[in-house]
VEXFIBA-350559 format. One record per residue (C-alpha): residue number from 1; residue in one letter; x, y, z. Coordinates in Angstrom, 2 decimals. Example, Ala and Ser with C-alpha at 12.3 -4.5 7.8 and 13.67 -1.06 7.14 Angstrom:
BEGIN
resi;resn;east;north;up
1;A;12.30;-4.50;7.80;
2;S;13.67;-1.06;7.14;
END
This chain:
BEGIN
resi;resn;east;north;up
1;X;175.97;21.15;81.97;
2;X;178.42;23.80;82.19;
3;X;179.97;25.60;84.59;
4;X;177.55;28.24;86.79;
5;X;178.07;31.51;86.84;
6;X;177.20;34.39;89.10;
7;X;177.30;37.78;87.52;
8;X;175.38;41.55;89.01;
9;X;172.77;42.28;87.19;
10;X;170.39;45.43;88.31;
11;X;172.57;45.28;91.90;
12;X;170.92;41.50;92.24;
13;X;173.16;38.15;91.77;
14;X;172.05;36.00;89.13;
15;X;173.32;32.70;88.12;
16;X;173.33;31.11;84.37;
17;X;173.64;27.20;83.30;
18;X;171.89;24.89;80.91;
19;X;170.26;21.54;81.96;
20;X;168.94;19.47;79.30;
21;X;169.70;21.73;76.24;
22;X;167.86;24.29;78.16;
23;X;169.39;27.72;79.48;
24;X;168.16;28.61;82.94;
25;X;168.50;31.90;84.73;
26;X;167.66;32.16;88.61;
27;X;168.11;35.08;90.75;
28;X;169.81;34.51;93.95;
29;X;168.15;37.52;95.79;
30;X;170.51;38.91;97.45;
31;X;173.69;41.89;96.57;
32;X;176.30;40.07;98.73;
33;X;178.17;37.86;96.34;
34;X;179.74;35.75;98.59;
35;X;175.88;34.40;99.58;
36;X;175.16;34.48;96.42;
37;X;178.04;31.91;95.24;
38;X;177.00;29.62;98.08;
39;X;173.51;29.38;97.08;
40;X;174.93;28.74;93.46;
41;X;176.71;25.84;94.63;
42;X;173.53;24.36;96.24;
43;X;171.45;24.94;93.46;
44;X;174.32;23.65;91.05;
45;X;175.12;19.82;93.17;
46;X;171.10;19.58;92.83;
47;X;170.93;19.56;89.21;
48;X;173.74;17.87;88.78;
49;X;172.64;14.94;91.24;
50;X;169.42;15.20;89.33;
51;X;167.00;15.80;91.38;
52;X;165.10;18.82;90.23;
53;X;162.22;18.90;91.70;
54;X;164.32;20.16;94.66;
55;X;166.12;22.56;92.30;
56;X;162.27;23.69;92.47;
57;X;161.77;23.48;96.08;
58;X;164.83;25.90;96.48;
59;X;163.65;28.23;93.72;
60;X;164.77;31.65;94.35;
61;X;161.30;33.89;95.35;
62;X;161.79;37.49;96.14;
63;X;158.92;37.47;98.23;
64;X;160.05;34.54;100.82;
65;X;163.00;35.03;102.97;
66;X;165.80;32.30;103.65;
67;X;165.75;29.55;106.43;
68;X;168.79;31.08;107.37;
69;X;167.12;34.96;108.09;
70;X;164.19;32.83;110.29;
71;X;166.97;31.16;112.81;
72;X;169.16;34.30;112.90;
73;X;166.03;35.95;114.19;
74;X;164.76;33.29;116.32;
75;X;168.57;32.95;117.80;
76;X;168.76;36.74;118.20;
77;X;164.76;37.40;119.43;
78;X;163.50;37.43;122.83;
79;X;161.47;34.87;123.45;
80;X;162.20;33.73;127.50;
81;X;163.32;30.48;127.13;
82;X;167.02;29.14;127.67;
83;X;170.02;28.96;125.66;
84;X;170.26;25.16;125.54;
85;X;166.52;24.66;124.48;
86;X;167.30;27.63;121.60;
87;X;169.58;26.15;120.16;
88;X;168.21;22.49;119.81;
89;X;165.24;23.75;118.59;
90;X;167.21;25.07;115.75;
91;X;169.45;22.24;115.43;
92;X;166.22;19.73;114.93;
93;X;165.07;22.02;111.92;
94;X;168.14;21.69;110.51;
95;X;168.21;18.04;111.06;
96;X;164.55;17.91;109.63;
97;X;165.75;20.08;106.25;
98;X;168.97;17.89;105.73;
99;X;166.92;14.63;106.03;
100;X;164.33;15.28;103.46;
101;X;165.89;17.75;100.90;
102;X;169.53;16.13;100.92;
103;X;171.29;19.38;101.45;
104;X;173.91;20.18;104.24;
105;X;174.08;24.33;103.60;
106;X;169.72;24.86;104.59;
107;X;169.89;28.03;105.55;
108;X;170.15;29.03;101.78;
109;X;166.87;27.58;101.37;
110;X;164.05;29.82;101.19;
111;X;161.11;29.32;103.74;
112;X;158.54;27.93;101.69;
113;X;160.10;24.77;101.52;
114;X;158.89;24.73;105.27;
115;X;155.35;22.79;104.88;
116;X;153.07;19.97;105.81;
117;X;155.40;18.16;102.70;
118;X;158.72;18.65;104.82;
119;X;156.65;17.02;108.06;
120;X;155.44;13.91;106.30;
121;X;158.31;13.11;104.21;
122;X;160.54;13.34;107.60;
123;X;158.18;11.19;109.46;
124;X;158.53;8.92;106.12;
125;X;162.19;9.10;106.04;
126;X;162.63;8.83;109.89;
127;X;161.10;4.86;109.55;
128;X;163.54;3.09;111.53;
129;X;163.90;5.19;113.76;
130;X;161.63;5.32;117.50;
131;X;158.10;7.06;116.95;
132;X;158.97;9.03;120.07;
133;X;162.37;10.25;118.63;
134;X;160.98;11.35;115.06;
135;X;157.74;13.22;116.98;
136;X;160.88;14.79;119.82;
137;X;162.73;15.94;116.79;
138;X;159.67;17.86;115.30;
139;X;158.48;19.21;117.84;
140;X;161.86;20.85;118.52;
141;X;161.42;22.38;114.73;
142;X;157.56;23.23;114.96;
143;X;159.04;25.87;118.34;
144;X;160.48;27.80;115.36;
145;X;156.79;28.71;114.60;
146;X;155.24;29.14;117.66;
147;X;152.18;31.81;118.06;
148;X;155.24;33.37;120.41;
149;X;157.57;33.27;117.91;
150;X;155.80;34.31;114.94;
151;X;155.54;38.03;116.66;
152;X;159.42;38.26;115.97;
153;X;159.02;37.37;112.28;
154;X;156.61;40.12;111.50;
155;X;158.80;42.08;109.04;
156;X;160.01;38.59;107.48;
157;X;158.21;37.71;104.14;
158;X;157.82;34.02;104.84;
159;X;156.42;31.41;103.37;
160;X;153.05;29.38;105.12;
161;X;154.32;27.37;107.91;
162;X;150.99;26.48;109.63;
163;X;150.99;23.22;107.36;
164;X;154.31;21.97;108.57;
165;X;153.23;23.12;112.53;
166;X;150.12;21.16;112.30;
167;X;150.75;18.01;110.60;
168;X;150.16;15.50;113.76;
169;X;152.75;12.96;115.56;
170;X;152.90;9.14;114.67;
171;X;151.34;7.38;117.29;
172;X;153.65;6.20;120.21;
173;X;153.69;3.00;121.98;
174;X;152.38;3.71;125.83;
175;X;154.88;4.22;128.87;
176;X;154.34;3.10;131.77;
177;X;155.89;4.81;134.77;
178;X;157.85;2.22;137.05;
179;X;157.65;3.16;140.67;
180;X;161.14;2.82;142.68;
181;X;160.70;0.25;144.65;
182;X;160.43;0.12;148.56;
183;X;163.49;-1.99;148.94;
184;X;165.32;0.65;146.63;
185;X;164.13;3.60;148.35;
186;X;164.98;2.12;151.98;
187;X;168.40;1.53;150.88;
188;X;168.85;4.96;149.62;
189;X;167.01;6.48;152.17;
190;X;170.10;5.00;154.88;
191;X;172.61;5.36;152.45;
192;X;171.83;9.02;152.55;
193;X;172.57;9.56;156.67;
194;X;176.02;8.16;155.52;
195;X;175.90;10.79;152.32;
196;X;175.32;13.85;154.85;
197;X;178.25;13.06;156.63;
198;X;180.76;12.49;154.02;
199;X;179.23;15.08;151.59;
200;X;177.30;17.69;152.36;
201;X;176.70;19.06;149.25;
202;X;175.88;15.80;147.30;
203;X;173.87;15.51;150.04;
204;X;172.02;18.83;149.13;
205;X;171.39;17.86;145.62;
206;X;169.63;14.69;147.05;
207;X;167.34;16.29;148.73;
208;X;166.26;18.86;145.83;
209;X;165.57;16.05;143.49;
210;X;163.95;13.51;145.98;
211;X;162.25;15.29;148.57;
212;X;161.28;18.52;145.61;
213;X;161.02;17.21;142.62;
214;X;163.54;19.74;141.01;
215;X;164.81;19.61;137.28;
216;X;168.68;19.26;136.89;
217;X;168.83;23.06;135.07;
218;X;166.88;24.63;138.19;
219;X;168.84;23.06;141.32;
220;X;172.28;24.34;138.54;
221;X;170.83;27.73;138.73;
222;X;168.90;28.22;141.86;
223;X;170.18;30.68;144.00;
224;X;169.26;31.83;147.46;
225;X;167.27;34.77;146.62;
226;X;164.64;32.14;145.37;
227;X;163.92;30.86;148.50;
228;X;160.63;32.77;150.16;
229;X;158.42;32.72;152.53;
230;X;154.71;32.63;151.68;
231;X;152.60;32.33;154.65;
232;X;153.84;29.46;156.90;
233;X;155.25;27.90;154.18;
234;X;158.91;27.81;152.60;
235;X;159.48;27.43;149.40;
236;X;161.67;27.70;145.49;
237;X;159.77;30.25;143.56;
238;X;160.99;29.14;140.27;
239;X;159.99;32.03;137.60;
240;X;160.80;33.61;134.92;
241;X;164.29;35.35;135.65;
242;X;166.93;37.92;133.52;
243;X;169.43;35.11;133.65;
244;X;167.08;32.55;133.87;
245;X;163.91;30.57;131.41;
246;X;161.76;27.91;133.57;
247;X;161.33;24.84;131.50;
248;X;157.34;23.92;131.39;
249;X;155.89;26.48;133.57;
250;X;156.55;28.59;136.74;
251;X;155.97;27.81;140.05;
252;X;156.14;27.85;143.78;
253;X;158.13;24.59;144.90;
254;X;157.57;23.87;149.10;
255;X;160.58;23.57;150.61;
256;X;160.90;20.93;153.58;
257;X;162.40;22.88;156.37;
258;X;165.59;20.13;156.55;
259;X;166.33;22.10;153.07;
260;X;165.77;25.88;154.66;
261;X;168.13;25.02;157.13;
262;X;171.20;23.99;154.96;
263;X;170.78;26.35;152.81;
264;X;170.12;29.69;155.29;
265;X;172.97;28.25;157.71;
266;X;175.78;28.83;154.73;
267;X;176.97;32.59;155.04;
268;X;179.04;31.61;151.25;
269;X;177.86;31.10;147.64;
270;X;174.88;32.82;146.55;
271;X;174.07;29.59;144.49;
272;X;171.68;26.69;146.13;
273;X;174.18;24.22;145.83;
274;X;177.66;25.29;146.60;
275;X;180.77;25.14;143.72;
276;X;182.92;28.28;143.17;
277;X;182.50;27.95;139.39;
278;X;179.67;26.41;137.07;
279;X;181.94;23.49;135.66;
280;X;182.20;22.51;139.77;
281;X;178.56;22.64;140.16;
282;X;177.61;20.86;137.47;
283;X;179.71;18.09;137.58;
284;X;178.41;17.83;141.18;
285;X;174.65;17.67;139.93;
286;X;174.95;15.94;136.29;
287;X;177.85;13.19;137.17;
288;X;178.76;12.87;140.65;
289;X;175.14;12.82;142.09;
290;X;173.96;10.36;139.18;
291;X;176.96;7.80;139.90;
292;X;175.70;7.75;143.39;
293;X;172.15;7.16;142.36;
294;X;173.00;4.80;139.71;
295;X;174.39;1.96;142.35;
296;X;170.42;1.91;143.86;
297;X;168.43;1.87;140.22;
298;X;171.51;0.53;137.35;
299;X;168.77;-0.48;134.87;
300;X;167.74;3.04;134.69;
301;X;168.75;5.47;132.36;
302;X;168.27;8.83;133.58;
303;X;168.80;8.01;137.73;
304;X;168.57;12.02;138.98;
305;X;165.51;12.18;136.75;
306;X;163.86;9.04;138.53;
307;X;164.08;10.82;141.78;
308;X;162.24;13.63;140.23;
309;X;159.34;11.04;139.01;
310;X;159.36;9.53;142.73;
311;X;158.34;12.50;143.83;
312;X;155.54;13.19;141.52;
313;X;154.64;10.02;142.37;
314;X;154.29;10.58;145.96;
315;X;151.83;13.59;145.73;
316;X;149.59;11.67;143.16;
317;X;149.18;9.13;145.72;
318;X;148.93;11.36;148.68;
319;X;146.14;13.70;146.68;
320;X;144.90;11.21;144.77;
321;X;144.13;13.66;141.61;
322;X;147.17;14.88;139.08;
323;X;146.65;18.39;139.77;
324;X;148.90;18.75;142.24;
325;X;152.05;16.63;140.94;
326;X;151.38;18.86;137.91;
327;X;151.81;21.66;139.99;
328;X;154.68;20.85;141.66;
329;X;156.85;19.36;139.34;
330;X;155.68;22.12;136.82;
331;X;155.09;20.33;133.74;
332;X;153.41;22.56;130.78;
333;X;150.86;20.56;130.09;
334;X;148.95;17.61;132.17;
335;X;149.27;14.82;129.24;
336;X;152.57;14.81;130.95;
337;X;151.27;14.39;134.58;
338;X;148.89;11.66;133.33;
339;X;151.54;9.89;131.58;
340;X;153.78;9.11;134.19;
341;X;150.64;9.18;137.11;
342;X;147.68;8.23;136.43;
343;X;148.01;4.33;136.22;
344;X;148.84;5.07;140.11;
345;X;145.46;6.52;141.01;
346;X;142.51;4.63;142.16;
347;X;139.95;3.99;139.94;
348;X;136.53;6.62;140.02;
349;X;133.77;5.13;142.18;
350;X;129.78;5.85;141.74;
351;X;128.49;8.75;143.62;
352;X;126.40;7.19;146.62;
353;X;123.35;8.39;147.89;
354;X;125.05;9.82;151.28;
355;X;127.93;10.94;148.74;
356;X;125.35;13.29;147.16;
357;X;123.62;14.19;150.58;
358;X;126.90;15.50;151.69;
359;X;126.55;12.96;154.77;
360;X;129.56;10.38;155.92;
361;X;128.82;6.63;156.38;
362;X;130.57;7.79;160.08;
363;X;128.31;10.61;160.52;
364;X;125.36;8.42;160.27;
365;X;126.35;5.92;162.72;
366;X;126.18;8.58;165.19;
END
């Protein structure tokens, strides 16, 4: 095969090369030649590696636009959610492309190489590794194509993505939350009197992940302004923010008033937990409050998070539905809830007869 080459033609790049005896000409859709020449040298390591049905799968279509034009726009649109989660999303599409079509440069690609195929042939490819990895990583690059973010792609001639969005998970093996236990919890819970003393602010963070159930992004973020006062009741109104995206959903957070107190008594940073840059803070909440954790629960892996969980736990016991740790701890949808808490609530019992007559076994004995 010889050498590609790129030449103008009706102010459109084409490029020119013979496979097989044959001479092929493909248009490369766009007037900038330096895109052009990079989409050459895709299309020219695929032929020459042989594998032309992807030559096919990257065939140039005026009517689809690039991979590349969909993240721009997802990177660039607003959608409300946060930087971090953005950008992973993105990075697991790209992970998803390079897997199956054997191609480092995807944003070349045009979008209709986006489909059920891509899904499936991942989930193929993916075979070694964890069902609940492969199903993570797709879900990441289904958010692409959200019914939010399609409104951003309007003017966008894509290809049909609906195929690769709903092509379902592989089936996970169960989880089974593990409660701390009480010999765990009673050493942390003295070890903490000790913690208060030595380090306030460590301290602090404790309390946000054990006695509220926060996320490690919302006690980095949280400022003071967040803290009302609905009713009788104090509490972290975690919403929807100009500098901030709530993971899951919003919500109102109750605040125990051993919280209100540390935090209204400090007349200095306007941030929950104190740390005169972000770096400070979040070494405070990521690494030093973990390593503290981690000497209670070592087997664990995430040791903040399993604070979190305890507390979820705590109201599914106490309310004895999954409403409220739902509520609480804010997740987006209740398969999450039930995951983690619903092996810890009793088991439904038959409706009596003074059950359905509104009447207490007490009441009658009166």
């Amino acid at each position: 095969m010889k050498k590609l080459n790129v030449f103008l033609r009706r102010d459109v790049y084409y490029v020119h090369f013979q496979r097989g005896g044959k001479r092929y000409l493909r248009s490369m859709d766009t007037r900038e030649k330096n895109i052009a020449e990079q989409r050459a040298k895709i299309l020219f390591r695929e032929v020459a590696e042989a594998r032309w049905k992807n030559v096919d799968a990257l065939r140039s279509r005026s009517e689809f636009c690039t991979v590349g034009e969909i993240i721009d726009r997802y990177q660039s649109g607003i959608l409300g959610i946060r930087d971090a989660t953005r950008n992973a999303n993105v990075c697991a599409l790209r992970r998803v492309l390079r897997k199956v079509l054997g191609s480092e440069n995807v944003e070349v690609m045009r979008s209709d190489v986006i489909g059920p195929k891509l899904a499936r042939e991942y989930q193929r490819l993916s075979g070694d590794a964890s069902a609940c990895g492969i199903n993570s990583t797709l879900r990441q690059a289904k958010s692409l194509f959200s019914r939010r973010a399609m409104e951003i792609y309007e003017d966008l001639k894509m290809g049909d993505v609906s195929g690769f969005v709903s092509v379902p998970g592989l089936k996970e093996r169960e989880k089974s939350y593990r409660p701390l236990t009480p010999d765990v919890v009673s050493a942390m819970q003295s070890s903490s009197e000790k913690l208060r003393e030595d380090n306030p602010n460590l301290y602090l963070v404790f309390l946000l992940f054990s006695r509220c159930g926060l996320r490690n992004v919302e006690i980095l973020h949280a400022r003071k302004s967040w803290v009302e006062k609905r009713g009788e009741l104090w509490g972290l109104a975690i919403i929807q923010r100009p500098d901030f995206a709530p993971k899951g959903r919003e919500g109102f957070v109750p605040l125990p008033m051993e919280i209100v107190d540390l935090i209204t008594s400090r007349a200095d940073d306007d941030f929950l937990v104190p740390g005169h840059t972000l770096t400070e803070r979040k070494n405070l909440i990521y690494r030093d409050h973990s390593k503290w954790v981690r000497q209670y629960i070592p087997g664990r892996t995430k040791s903040s998070y399993e604070l979190r969980k305890h507390a979820g736990s705590i109201i599914a016991t106490r309310s004895g539905n999954l409403l409220e740790p739902q509520t609480m701890l804010r997740h987006g949808s209740q398969t999450t809830t039930s995951k983690y808490y619903a092996s810890l609530l009793s088991p439904i019992q038959p409706i009596s007869h003074d059950d359905f007559s509104g009447i207490k076994p007490k009441e009658i004995q009166k």
